[in-house]
C-alpha positions as CSV (number, residue, x, y, z in Angstrom):
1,X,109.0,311.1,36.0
2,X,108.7,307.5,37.7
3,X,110.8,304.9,36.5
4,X,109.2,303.1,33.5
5,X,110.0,299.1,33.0
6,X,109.3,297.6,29.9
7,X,108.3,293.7,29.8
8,X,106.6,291.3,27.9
9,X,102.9,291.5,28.1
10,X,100.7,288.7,29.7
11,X,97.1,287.9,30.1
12,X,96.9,289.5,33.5
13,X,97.7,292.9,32.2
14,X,94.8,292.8,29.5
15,X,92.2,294.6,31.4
16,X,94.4,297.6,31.5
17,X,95.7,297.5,27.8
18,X,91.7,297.4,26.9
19,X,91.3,300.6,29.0
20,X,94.1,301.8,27.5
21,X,92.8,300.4,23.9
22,X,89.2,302.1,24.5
23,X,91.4,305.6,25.5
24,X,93.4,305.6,22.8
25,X,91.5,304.1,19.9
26,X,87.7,304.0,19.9
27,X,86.1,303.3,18.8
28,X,88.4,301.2,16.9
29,X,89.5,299.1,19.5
30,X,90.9,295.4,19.4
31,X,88.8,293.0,21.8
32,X,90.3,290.4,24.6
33,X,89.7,287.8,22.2
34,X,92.1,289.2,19.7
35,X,94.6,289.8,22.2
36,X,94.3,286.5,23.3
37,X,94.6,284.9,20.2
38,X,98.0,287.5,19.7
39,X,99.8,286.1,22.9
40,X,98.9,282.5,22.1
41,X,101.1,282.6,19.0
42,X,104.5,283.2,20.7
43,X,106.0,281.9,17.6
44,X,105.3,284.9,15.4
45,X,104.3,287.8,17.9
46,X,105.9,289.8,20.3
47,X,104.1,292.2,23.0
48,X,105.5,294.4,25.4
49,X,104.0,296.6,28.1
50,X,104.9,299.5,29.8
51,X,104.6,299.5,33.5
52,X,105.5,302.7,36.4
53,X,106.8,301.5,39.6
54,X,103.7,300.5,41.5
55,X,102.9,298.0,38.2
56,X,100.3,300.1,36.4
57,X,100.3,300.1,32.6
58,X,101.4,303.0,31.0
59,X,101.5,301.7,27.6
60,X,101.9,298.6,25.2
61,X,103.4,297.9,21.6
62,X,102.8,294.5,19.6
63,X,105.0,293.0,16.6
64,X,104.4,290.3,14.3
65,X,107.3,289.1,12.5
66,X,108.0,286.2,10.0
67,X,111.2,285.9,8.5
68,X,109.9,288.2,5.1
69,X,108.5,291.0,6.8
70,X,107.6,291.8,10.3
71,X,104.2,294.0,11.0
72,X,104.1,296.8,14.2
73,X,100.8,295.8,15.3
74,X,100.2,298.6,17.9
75,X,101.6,301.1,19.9
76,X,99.9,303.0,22.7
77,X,100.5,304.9,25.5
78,X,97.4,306.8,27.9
79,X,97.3,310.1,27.4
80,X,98.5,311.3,31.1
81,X,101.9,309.7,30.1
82,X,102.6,310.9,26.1
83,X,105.6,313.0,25.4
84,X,107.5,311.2,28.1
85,X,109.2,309.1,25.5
86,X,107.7,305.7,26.5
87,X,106.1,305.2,22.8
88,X,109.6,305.7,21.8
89,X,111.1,303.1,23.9
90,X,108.4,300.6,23.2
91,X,109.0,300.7,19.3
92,X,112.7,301.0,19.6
93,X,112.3,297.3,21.8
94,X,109.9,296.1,18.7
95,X,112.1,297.1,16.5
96,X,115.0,295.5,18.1
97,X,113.1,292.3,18.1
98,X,112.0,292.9,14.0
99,X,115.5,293.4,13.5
100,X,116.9,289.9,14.3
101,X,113.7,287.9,12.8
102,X,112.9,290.1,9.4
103,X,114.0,291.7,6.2
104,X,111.4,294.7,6.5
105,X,109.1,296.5,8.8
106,X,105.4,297.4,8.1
107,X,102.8,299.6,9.9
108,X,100.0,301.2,9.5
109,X,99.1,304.6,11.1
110,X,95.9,307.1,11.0
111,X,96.8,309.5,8.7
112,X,95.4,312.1,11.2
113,X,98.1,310.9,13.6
114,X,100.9,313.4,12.7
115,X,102.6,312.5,16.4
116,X,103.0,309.3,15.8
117,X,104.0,309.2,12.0
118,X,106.4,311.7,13.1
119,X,108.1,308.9,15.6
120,X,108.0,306.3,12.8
121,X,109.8,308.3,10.3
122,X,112.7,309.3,12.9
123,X,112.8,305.4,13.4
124,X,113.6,305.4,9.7
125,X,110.0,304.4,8.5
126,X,109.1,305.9,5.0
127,X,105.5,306.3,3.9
128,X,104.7,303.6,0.6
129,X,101.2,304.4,0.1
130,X,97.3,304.8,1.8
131,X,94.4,302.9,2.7
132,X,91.2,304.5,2.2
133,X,88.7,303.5,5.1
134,X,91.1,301.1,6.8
135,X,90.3,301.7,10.4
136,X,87.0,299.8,10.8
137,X,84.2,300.7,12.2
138,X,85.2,304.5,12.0
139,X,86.4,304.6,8.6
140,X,89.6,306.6,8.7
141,X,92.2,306.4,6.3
142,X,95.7,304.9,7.0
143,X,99.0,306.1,5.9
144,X,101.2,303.0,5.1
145,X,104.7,302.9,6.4
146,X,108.0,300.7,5.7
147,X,111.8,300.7,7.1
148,X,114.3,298.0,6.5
149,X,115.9,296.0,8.7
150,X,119.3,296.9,10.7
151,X,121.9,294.5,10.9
């Protein structure tokens, strides 16, 4: 496996995380404008990408975090690099972060998305209840996940 560097996202590397979005997540997707408005608030948010070592995006993770609660607002990674532990690394960073700015974690994840639910719960996340139809515009259901902070 190539060396994978994680680093703060920026506007350049938005085409790629909208591939990556439209791989991973349609047709659910987030647009450019939403990332946009997501990196513009450097106060509350914090995005990271994953990048090999020619630069290409492997995968991205977003947090949001007030001093209350902090929200994981993403995590993906393209299917030719999952299992290779970069999901893992990018939420480990986020959580990091979460863990000097909040008092709790929040996420929401498909509830079809056993994978990934299986990541948050060895991250300590504990499922607190279910969204019907929260993934707009396909309708799925999402399962509702918290972990406290570590200090």
């Amino acid at each position: 496996m190539a060396p994978v560097t994680l680093r703060d996202m920026t506007r350049a590397d938005l085409p790629a995380v909208l591939e990556l979005e439209e791989e991973l997540f349609a047709p659910d997707t987030w647009t450019a404008a939403m990332y946009r408005d997501e990196l513009a608030r450097t106060d509350t948010r914090h995005y990271l990408v994953a990048v090999d070592d020619v630069g290409r995006v492997l995968g991205y993770a977003g947090l949001i975090a007030y001093p209350e609660e902090a929200h994981i607002a993403t995590v993906g990674v393209t299917g030719a690099a999952q299992g290779q532990g970069i999901g893992a690394r990018l939420l480990d960073a986020l959580l990091a972060e979460a863990d000097t700015r909040s008092q709790v974690v929040l996420l929401e994840v498909r509830a079809d998305n056993d994978v990934a639910q299986g990541l948050y719960r060895r991250r300590g996340f504990a499922e607190i209840g279910r969204r019907r139809g929260y993934y707009q515009p396909s309708g799925a259901d999402a399962v509702v996940m918290s972990r406290e902070v570590r200090r």
